[in-house]
PAKE-609020 format. One record per residue: x, y, z of N, C-alpha, C in turn. Coordinates in steps of 0.2 Angstrom, whole numbers, plus 5000, padded with zeros to 4 digits. Each point is the difference from the previous one (the first is absolute). Layout:
! PAKE-609020
XYZXYZXYZ...
***
This chain:
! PAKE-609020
485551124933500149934998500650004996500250054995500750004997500650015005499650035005500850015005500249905003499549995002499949935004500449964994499749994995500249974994500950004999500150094998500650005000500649985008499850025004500249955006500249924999499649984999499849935000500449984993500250044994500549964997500650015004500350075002500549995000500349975008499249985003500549955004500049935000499749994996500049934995500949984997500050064998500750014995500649985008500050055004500450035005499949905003499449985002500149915003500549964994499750004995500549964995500950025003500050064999500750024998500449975008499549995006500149995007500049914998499649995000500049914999500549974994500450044996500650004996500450005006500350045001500349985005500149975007499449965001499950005008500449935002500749984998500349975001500550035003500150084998500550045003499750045006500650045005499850035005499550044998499950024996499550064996499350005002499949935002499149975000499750025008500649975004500049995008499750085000500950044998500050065001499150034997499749994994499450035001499449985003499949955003499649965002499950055009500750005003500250025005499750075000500050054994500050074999499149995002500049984994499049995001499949985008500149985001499949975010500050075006500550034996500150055004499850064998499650014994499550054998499450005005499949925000499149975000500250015007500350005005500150015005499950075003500450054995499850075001499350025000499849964994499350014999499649985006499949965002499749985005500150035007500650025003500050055004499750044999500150064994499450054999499349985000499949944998499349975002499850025007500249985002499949965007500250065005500550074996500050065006500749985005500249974997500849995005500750014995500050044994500450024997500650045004499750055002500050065005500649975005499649935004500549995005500849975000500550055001500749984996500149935003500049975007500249955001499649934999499350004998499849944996500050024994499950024998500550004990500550005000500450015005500649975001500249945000499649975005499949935002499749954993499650014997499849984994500350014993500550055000500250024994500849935000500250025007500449934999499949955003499449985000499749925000499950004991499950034998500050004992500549984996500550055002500749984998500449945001499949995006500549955004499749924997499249985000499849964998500049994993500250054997500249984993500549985000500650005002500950025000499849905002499850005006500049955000499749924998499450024994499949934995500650004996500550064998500449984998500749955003500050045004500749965005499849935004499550005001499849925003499649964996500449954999499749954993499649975003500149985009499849965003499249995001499449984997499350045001500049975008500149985003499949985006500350055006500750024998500350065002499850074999499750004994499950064998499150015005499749955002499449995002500050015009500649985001500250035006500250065001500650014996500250085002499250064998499649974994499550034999499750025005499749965005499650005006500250065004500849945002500350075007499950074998500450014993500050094999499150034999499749964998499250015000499850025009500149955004499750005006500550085005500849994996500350055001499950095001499649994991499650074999499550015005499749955001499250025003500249995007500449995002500150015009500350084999500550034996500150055000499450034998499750014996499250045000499750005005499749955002499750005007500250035008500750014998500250045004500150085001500050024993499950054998499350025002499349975000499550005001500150025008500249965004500050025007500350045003500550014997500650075003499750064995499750004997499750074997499650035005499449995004499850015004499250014998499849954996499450034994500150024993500850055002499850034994500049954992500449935002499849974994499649955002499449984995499449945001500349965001499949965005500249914999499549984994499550014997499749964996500250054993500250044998500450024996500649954997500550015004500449965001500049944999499649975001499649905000499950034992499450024998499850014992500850034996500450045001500450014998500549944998500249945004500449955002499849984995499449975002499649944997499950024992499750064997500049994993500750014997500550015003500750024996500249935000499949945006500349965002499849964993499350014998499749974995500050004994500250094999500450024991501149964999500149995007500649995000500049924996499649985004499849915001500049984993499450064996499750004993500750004995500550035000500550044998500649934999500249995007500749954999499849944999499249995000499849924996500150004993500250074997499949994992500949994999500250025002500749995002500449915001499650005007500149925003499949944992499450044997499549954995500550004994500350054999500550004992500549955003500150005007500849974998499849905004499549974998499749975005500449924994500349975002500149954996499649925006500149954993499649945002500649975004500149945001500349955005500749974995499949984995500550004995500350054996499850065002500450084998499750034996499449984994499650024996499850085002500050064998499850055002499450014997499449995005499349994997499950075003500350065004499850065001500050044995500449984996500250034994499550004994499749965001499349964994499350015002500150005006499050055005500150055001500750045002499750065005499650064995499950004993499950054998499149985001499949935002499350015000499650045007500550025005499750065004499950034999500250034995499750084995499649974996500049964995499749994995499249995002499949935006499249995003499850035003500250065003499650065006499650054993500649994996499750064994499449984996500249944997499649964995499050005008500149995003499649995006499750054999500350075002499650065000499750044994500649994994499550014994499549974998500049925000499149994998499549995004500450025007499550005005499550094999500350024998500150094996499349994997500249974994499749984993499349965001500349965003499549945002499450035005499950065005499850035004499550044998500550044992499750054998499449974995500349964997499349964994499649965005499949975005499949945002499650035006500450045005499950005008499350015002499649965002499550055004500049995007500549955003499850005008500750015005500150065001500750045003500149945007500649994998500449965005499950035005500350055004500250025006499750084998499750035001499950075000500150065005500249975004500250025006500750035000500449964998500749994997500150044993499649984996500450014994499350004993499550065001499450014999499949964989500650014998500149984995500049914997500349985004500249934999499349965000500049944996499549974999500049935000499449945004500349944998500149964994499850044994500049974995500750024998500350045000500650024998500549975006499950005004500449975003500249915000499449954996500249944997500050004993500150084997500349984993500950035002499950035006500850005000500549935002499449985005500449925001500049944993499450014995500349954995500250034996500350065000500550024992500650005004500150015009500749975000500249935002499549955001500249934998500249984993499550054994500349994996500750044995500250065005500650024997500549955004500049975005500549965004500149944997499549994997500249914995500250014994499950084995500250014995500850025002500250045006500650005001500749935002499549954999500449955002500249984994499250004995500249994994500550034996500250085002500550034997500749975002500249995005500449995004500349924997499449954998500449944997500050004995499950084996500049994991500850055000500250025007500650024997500649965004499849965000500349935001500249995007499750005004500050015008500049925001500449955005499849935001499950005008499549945000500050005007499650055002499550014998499450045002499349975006499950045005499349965003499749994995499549975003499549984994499250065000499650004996499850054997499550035005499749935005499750015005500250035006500550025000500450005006500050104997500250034993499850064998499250005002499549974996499350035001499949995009500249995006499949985005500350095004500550004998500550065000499750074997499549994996499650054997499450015004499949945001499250035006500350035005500349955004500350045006500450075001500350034994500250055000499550064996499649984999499650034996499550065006499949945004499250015006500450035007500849975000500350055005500250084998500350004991500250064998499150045004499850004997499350035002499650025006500649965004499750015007500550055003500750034997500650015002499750074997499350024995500050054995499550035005499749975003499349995006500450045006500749965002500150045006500450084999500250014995500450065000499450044998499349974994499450065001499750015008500149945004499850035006500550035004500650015000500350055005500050074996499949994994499850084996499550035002499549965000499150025002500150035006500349955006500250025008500450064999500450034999500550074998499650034998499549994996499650064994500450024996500749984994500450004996499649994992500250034997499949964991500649965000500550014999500649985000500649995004500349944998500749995008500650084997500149994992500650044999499650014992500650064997499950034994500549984994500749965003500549984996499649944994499650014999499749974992499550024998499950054997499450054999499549964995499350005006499349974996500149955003500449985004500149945005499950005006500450045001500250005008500650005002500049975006500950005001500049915000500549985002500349945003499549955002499650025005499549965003499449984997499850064995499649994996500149964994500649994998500149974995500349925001500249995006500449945002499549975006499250015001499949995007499949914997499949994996499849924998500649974999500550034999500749965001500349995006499950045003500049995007500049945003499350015000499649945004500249904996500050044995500149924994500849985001500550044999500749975002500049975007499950015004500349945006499549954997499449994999499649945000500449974995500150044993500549944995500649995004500350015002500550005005499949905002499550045006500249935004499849934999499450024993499749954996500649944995500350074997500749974997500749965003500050005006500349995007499749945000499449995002499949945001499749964993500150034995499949954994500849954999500550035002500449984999500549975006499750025005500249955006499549944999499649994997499549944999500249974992500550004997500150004992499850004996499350055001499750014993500450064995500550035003500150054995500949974999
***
């Protein structure tokens, strides 16, 4: 418990010092780094670390698609060129699958694709989301994206809390033998209510032109119940592997996936959410 604890401030401390500057290339740069651990990790998962030319082939789909939320401002551009190099990798794997001669799985390769395609996806939304400005120039990325980290967490610890005092009827136990339904709707109403209380910080340090409070508590259900389903899928591909852990770079944690898997899932959803709040002008 002191290791997990000591962990958990100093990367507490370590997000501050990244979210200080995540105006500069520093944030991308880490955002990109973490993408490409969780990436590592999940080959080793999955048993295709080993193979030089698809870890090849995914290590610079990780790169490349970083380099690129940078240089294409365009989301429409950047949403195309996404596709092609994505359809690109996976035509090259899939060929690899058939001139190997067996020797690599086609359905290796498919699970290999598909969950990297998926941490990648997870990765350049939180990126896309910081630099997401409204229609009159306002940078409203700048003002939510911290709530990607902030509601996966607030979600899991008093789902934790709220499980351990509360739980008597296990969600999915097949999945995730510990989780509980009561704990899992104390995690969706303490992140509704850390999302409205964030909005309320945000207009007390003088923020104008804010959604309105419903528009946070709506954003807290919905990221609350998908973090927990994105926490659902990486304990099921752990189960499937037979793993305790993706990685050991945070000790008492895990690695990367262990500690990011609710982030994952919850930045594209804030993503596209935010996207169409402000193509419809609510934000």
């Amino acid at each position: 418990m002191l290791k997990r604890t000591i962990t958990a401030i100093v990367g507490i401390a370590l997000l501050v010092v990244a979210c200080i500057y995540s105006h500069t290339i520093a944030f991308p740069i880490l955002v990109g780094l973490m993408s490409l651990l969780g990436v590592y990790e999940m080959l080793g998962c999955v048993g295709m670390r080993k193979n030089f030319i698809v870890s090849l082939c995914l290590y610079v789909m990780t790169i490349t698609v970083t380099v690129l939320t940078q240089t294409i401002k365009s989301h429409s551009l950047f949403i195309a060129a996404y596709s092609s190099f994505l359809f690109c990798i996976m035509l090259i794997l899939l060929s690899v699958a058939v001139f190997s001669e067996g020797k690599v799985p086609v359905d290796k390769v498919c699970i290999a694709f598909t969950t990297c395609a998926y941490i990648i996806t997870g990765f350049i939304s939180i990126i896309q989301l910081r630099g997401l400005k409204t229609h009159n120039g306002m940078e409203i990325g700048a003002l939510i994206y911290l709530l990607v980290f902030i509601a996966p967490w607030v979600t899991d610890t008093f789902a934790y809390f709220c499980g351990m005092l509360l739980g008597r009827h296990k969600l999915i136990p097949s999945v995730s033998p510990k989780k509980t339904v009561e704990g899992s709707i104390g995690g969706i109403v303490f992140c509704i209510a850390g999302c409205i209380l964030y909005r309320y910080v945000l207009a007390l340090l003088g923020n104008e032109a804010l959604p309105p409070i419903w528009i946070f508590a709506v954003l807290g259900l919905i990221i609350s119940i998908v973090s927990q389903i994105g926490d659902l899928i990486f304990s099921l591909i752990k189960r499937r592997y037979g793993i305790k852990d993706y990685g050991i770079i945070f000790p008492g944690h895990g690695g990367v996936l262990d500690r990011f898997d609710s982030v994952i899932a919850t930045a594209p959803l804030m993503l596209i959410s935010c996207e169409a709040l402000c193509y419809f002008g609510i934000m």
